[in-house]
C-alpha positions in Angstrom: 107.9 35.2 136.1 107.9 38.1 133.4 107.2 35.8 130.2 108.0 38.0 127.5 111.3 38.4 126.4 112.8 41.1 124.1 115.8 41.9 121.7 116.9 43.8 118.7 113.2 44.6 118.5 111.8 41.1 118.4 109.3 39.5 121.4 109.6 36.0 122.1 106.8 34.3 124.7 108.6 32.3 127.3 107.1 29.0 129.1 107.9 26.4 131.2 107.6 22.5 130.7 107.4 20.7 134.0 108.0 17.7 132.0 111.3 18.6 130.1 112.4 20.7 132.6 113.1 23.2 130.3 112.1 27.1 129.6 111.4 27.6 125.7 109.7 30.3 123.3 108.9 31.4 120.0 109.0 34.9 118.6 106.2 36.6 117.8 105.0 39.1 115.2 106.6 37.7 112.3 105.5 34.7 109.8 108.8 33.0 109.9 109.2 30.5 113.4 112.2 31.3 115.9 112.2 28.9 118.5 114.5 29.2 121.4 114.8 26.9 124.8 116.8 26.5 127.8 117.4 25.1 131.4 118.1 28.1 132.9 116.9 31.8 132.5 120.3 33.0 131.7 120.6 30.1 128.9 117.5 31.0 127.6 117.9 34.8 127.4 121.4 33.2 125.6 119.3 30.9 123.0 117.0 34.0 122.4 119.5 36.3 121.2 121.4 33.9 119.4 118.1 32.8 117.7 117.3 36.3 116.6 121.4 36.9 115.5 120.5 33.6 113.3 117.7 34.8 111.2 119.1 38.4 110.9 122.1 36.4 109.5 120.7 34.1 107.8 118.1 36.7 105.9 121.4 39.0 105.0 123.0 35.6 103.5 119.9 34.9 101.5 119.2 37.8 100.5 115.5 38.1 102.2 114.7 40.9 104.0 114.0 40.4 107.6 110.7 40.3 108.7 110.0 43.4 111.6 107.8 42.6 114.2 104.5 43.9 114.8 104.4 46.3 111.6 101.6 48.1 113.5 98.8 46.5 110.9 95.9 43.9 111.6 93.1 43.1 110.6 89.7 42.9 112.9 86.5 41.3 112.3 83.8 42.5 113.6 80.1 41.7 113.4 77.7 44.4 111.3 75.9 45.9 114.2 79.5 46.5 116.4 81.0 48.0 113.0 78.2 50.4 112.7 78.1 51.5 116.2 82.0 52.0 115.5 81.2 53.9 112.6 78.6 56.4 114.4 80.8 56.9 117.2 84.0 57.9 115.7 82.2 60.4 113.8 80.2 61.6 116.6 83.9 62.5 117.9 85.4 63.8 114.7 87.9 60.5 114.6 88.6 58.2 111.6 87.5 54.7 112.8 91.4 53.8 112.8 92.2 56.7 115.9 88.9 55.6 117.2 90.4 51.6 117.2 93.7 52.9 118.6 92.0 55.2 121.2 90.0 52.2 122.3 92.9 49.3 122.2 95.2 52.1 124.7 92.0 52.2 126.9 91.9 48.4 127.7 95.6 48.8 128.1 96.0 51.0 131.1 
């Protein structure tokens, strides 16, 4: 099962309680919690979307601007010795240690 669901830009997690016997999620990348849940795939695909329509509506009623998902910004903690090896290395290659991070992150990806 593909446990990532998408719409309107936002990611929720899906998973499955034996228990309940039900499929529910959360969306990720923003502070603000969006559950959704559902029997069935198709009525949790359902609950997704209209969790999402929800918040976009109920930010434009408020006033509050919608929180986008994954703005492309986090922060990493590194220890001292990892930083400075970093550091070197993205100089050694002519790369600010941000394109280095990137370059490394796609690399672990593929």
């Amino acid at each position: 099962m593909n446990n990532i669901i998408k719409y309107k830009g936002y990611t929720g997690t899906v998973n499955f309680s034996q228990e309940d016997r039900l499929f529910h999620g959360k969306v990720l990348g923003i502070p603000d919690i969006i559950g959704f849940e559902g029997v069935s795939v198709d009525q949790l695909e359902k609950d997704f979307r209209s969790a999402v329509d929800d918040y976009l509506e109920t930010c434009r009623e408020i006033g509050k601007e919608p929180e986008k998902p994954f703005s492309g910004k986090f922060v990493l903690r590194v220890d001292s010795d990892l930083h400075c090896s970093i550091v070197l290395d993205a100089k050694r290659k002519n790369k600010s240690i941000n394109n280095w991070v990137i370059d490394a992150c796609k690399s672990q990806l593929k």
